[in-house]
Structures are given as structure tokens and as C-alpha cells.
C-alpha positions in Angstrom: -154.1 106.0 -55.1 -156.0 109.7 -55.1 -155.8 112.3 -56.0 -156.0 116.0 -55.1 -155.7 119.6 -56.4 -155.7 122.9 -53.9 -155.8 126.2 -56.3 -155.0 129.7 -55.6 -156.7 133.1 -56.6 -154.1 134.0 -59.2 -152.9 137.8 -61.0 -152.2 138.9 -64.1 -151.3 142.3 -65.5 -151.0 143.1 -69.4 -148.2 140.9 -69.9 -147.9 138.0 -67.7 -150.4 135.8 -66.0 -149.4 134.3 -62.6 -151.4 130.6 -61.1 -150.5 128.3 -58.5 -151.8 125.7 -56.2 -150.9 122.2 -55.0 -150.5 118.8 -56.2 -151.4 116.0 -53.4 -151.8 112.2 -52.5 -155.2 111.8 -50.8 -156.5 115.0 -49.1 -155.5 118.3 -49.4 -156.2 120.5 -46.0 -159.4 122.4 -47.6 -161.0 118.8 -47.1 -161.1 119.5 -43.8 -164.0 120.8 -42.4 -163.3 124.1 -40.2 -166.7 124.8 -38.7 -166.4 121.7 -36.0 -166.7 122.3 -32.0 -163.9 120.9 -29.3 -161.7 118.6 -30.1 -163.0 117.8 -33.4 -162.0 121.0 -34.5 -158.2 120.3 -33.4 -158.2 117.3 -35.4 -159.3 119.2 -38.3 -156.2 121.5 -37.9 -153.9 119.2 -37.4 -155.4 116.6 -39.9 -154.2 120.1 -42.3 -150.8 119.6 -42.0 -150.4 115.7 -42.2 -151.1 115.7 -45.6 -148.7 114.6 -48.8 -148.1 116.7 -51.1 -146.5 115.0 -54.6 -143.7 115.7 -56.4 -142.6 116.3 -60.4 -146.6 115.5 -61.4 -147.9 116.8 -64.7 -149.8 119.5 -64.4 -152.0 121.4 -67.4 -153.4 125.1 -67.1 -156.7 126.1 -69.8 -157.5 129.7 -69.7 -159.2 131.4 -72.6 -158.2 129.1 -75.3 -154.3 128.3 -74.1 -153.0 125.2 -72.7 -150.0 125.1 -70.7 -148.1 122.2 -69.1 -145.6 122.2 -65.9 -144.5 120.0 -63.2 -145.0 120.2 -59.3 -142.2 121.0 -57.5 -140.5 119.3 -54.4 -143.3 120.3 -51.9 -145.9 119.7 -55.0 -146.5 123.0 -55.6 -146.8 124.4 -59.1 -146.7 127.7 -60.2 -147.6 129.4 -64.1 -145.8 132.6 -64.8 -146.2 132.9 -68.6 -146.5 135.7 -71.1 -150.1 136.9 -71.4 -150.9 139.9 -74.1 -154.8 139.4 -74.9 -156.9 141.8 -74.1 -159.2 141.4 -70.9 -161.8 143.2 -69.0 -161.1 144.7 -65.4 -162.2 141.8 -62.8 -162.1 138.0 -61.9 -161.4 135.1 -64.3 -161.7 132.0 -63.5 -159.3 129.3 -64.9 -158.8 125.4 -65.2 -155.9 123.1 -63.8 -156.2 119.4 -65.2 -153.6 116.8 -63.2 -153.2 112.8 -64.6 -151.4 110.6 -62.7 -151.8 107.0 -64.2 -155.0 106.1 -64.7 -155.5 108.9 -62.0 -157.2 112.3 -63.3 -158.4 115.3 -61.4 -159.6 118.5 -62.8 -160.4 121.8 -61.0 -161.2 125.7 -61.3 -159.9 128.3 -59.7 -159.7 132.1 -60.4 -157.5 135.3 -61.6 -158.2 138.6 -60.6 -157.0 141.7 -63.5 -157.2 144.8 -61.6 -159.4 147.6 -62.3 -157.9 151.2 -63.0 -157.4 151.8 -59.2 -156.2 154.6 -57.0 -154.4 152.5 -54.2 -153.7 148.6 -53.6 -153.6 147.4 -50.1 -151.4 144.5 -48.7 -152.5 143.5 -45.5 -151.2 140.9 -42.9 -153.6 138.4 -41.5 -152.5 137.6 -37.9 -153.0 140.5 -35.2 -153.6 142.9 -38.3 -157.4 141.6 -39.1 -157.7 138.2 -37.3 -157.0 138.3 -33.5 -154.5 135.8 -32.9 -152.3 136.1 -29.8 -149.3 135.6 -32.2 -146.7 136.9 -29.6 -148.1 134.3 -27.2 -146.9 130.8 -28.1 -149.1 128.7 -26.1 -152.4 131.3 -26.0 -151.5 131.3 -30.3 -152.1 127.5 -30.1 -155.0 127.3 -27.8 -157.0 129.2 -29.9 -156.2 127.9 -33.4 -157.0 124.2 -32.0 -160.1 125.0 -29.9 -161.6 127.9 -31.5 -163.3 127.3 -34.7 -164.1 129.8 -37.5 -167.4 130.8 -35.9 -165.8 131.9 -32.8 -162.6 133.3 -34.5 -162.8 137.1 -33.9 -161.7 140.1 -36.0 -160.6 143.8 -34.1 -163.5 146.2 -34.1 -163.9 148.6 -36.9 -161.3 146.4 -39.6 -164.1 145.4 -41.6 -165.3 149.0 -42.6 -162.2 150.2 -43.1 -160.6 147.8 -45.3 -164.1 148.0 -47.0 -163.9 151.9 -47.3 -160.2 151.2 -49.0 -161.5 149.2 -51.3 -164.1 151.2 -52.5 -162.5 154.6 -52.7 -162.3 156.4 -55.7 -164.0 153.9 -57.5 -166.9 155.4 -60.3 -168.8 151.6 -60.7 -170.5 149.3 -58.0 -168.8 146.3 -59.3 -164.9 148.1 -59.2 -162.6 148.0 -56.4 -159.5 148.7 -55.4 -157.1 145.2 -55.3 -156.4 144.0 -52.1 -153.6 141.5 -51.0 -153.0 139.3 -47.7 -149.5 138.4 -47.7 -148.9 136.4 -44.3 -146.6 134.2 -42.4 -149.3 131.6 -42.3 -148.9 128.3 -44.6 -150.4 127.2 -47.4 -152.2 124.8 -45.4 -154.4 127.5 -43.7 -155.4 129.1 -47.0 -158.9 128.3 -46.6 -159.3 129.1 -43.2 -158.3 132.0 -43.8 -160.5 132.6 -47.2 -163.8 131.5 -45.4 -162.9 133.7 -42.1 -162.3 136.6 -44.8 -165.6 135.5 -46.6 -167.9 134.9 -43.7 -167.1 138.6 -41.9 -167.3 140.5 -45.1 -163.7 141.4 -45.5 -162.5 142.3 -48.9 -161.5 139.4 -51.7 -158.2 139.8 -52.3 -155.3 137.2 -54.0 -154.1 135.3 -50.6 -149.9 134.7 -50.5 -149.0 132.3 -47.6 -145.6 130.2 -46.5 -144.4 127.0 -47.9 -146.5 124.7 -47.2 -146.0 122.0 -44.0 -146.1 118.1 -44.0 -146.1 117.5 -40.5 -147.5 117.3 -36.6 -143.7 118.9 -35.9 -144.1 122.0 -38.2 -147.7 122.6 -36.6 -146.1 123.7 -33.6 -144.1 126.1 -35.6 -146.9 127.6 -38.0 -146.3 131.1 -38.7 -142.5 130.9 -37.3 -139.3 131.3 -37.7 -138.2 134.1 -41.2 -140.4 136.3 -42.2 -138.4 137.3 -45.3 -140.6 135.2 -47.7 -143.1 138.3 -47.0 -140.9 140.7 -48.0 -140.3 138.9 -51.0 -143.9 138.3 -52.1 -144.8 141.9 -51.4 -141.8 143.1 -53.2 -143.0 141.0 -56.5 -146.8 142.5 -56.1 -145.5 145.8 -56.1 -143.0 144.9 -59.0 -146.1 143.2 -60.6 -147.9 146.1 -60.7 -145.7 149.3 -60.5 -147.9 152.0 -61.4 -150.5 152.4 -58.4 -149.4 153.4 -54.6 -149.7 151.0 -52.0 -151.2 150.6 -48.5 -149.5 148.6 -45.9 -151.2 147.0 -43.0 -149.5 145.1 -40.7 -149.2 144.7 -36.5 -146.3 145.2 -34.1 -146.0 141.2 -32.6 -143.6 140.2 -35.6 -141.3 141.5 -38.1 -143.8 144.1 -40.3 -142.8 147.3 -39.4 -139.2 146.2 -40.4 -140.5 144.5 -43.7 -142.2 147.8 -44.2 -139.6 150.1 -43.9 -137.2 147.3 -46.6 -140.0 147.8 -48.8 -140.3 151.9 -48.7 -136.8 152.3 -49.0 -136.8 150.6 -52.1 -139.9 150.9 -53.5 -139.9 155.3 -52.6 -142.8 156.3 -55.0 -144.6 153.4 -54.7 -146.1 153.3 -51.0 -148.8 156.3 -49.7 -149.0 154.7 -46.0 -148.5 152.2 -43.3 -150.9 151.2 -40.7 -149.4 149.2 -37.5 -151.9 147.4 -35.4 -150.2 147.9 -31.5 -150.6 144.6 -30.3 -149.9 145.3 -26.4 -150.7 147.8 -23.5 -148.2 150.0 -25.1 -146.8 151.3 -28.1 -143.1 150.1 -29.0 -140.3 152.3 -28.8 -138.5 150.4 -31.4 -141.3 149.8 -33.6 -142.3 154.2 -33.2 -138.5 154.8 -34.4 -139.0 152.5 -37.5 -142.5 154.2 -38.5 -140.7 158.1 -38.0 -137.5 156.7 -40.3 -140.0 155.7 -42.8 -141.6 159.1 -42.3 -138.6 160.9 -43.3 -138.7 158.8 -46.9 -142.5 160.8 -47.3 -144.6 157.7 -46.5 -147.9 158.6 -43.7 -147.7 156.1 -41.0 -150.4 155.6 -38.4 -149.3 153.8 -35.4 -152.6 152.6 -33.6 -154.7 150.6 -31.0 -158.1 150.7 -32.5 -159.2 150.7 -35.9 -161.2 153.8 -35.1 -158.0 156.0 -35.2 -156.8 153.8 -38.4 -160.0 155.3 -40.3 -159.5 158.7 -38.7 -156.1 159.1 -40.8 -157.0 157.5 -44.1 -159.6 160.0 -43.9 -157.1 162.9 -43.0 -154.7 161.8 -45.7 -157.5 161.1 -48.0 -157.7 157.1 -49.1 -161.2 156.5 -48.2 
């Protein structure tokens, strides 16, 4: 019997530190290489969801002295939330996950980001908001996740320098940024996917907040499917998790984000300076342009665009980058 660990970038704040990952038998998806051409590549997806993840394991987190022990859920994940009161500089930390099983033993690093003193955060969506997707379009969705690999994955023009010019802004030092969060419909299985294609086109590192994970060729065909309320909830607890900065939202118009956007305004009202929603299609969504003017009226800018182009043109006008 293996072993395997998958960890997560974690958070903490000045009283609680937040880690998570997975627990699995054998392989977990990142061993899957993602840079393959044709057919190999679909293996490699699909290979990503046939994988076991275990159950009520032992897990131990180190970080700066501490040791503390859990157990993997149901779907093996594990997740720290644990009062944290030392002091620690702005920035990345990394972190240390030990797992026994047996004679079995694993042991793995992963990192956890404290914010620096920042004007804005941004929580972006993944598919059709930076990474093209065709998620209103089943069959063209599926296509290209098989047969496309990350090389010839594709981002919308202009995303890179804007989400780069939101993270920078306002910020006196070279190495200080403003945090940035991609909260998606996409499982835990496509975490690093979606790190590397973040990585390799210069995109922002940000703390990455994905779907349960999936166990099977059945829930393949239905990645990125069915509620969306999970996004909701993950953004309401960043927000909660840090209540004393204003928010960005980016999002797109083929799913449920204008809607999560306007559940999270109405009850976060001081928390949120704007929205940006990608348009997706030909033309702009009468339901979706009645959503973004009722979270107008609760004094939140919204930008409903095509092109990034016009996206930058408003952050400048309201002043974020």
C-alpha cells in the first residue's frame, strides 16, 4: 500500500491559521503530468479523477514550533482551523503535514500566505473569468479540457495585466501585494492545473478554493456542475476571515456569479468596492445587466464587459490600479 499527500496554499490572520489538503491510496491527481499532447493528455485528466482518496487517517501539522494532529474526513480531506496568536511577518510561510499509515509514512510542505497591510483583496473565478473554457458549452467544455493541454490552454487578452495592476496597487514595497483569491466551481482534482496555468502565464499567486473533490470517470463528466453555492460559501468565509479590507469580485456571465455576487454584497455592504463580469456571448444578458444595477443601488461599481481592455479602463476610473 502507498501513500500520498496533496497540500493546499493555506491563510491565516492574527488569530487563526487555516491548512488543508488530501489524504490518498496511491496517486494523487498532481502526479499526473499535464504538459502531454493528444490523447495522452486525456488520460492524464481522466487518470485525475480515478484516484482514492482515504478516510479517518492520522494526520500531523508542524509550523513554527506547534504540532497538531487531525483526521481525514470521508473524501480524505483534512482541514486545520486552530487558534494562532504569534507574531508573523506580512508574506508566505511555508508549513509541514506528516501522514503514517502502518508502516506507511509520508511527509510534505506546503505554504501559508499572512497578508500584507493591503488596500483591496480580489476573488476571482477561474473558468471564462481568466481561463477560456467554453463552460456554457457542454461538449466544446470537454473537448478542450481532454485535448488541449496546458501549453495550448489560453487566457482572454489583457487579464494578465490587470489582475497584475490589482495586485500591485497601493503597494510602497516590491515584494508586497495585494491578496488574491480564486474561488471556482472546479474540483480539487484540477488544483494543479490550475496553479501551473496561473504560474506559467504570470497571473497572480493567490490561495486556490475549489469543489469537493471527485472519485470517478462518472463525476468527470460533470466537473464544474451542478450548485454553485459552495462558492458562495468559501467567499463568504474569506471575507469573514478578513473583514477589514474591500473586496474585488471577478467573475463571468456563463454560470451562477453575478447572482453569488449580489448574495455576497447584500450581506457583506461595506465590504465590496466592485464587480467585474466577463460577457461570455455575442451579447450582454438582460438578466445578468438587472443583477449588476440592483447591486449598484447597494453602492458597489460594477463593470459589465467583453474585453479586458474596458475592465482596466474602470479600475482606473474608480481608482484600484
Amino acid at each position: 500500500m502507498k501513500l500520498d499527500l496533496k497540500l493546499y496554499r493555506g491563510y491565516l490572520n492574527d488569530q487563526e491559521l487555516v491548512v488543508y489538503g488530501h489524504v490518498f491510496k496511491s496517486w494523487a491527481p498532481d502526479k499526473y503530468r499535464i504538459d502531454r499532447r493528444g490523447i495522452k493528455h486525456a488520460f492524464s485528466i481522466i487518470n485525475m479523477f480515478r484516484i482514492s482518496p482515504l478516510p479517518n487517517v492520522r494526520v500531523s501539522l508542524n509550523f513554527k514550533g506547534m504540532e497538531v494532529h487531525t483526521k481525514t474526513l470521508n473524501d480524505g480531506y483534512f482541514r486545520f482551523s486552530i487558534p494562532y496568536k504569534e507574531s508573523l511577518p506580512s508574506g508566505w510561510h511555508e508549513y509541514e503535514i506528516v501522514c503514517k499509515l502502518k508502516d506507511y509514512g509520508i511527509i510534505e510542505k506546503g505554504e501559508v500566505l499572512k497578508p500584507f497591510e493591503s488596500r483591496y483583496g480580489i476573488i476571482s473565478d477561474i473558468d471564462d473569468t481568466f481561463l477560456i473554457s467554453h463552460s456554457d458549452n457542454f461538449f466544446k467544455k470537454l473537448y478542450v479540457m481532454l485535448l488541449k493541454n496546458i501549453n495550448k490552454r489560453k487566457v482572454f487578452d489583457d487579464v494578465v495585466p490587470h489582475y497584475r495592476a490589482l495586485s500591485t496597487y497601493g503597494q510602497e514595497k516590491d515584494e508586497a501585494f495585494n491578496s488574491f483569491f480564486y474561488v471556482s466551481s472546479s474540483e480539487w482534482n484540477l488544483y494543479d492545473f490550475i496553479n501551473e496555468f496561473a504560474q506559467l502565464h504570470d497571473l497572480p499567486k493567490a490561495v486556490i478554493k475549489l469543489k469537493k473533490i471527485k472519485t470517478g470517470i462518472s463525476d468527470f463528466l460533470f466537473t464544474g456542475r451542478g450548485s454553485h453555492d459552495h462558492k458562495f460559501e468559501k467567499i463568504k468565509d474569506i471575507i469573514s476571515f478578513y473583514p477589514n479590507i474591500k473586496y474585488v469580485l471577478i467573475g463571468d456571465d456563463s454560470q451562477k456569479d453575478p447572482y453569488i455576487y449580489e448574495r455576497i454584497c447584500k450581506i457583506f455592504p461595506k465590504s465590496v468596492r466592485a464587480v467585474y463580469i466577463r460577457q461570455t456571448n455575442k451579447g450582454k444578458k438582460k438578466k445578468i445587466k438587472k443583477v449588476l444595477k440592483n447591486i449598484e443601488s447597494l453602492e458597489v461599481s460594477t463593470c459589465y464587459f467583453n474585453h479586458s481592455e474596458k475592465a482596466i479602463l474602470h479600475s482606473k476610473t474608480i481608482d484600484i490600479i
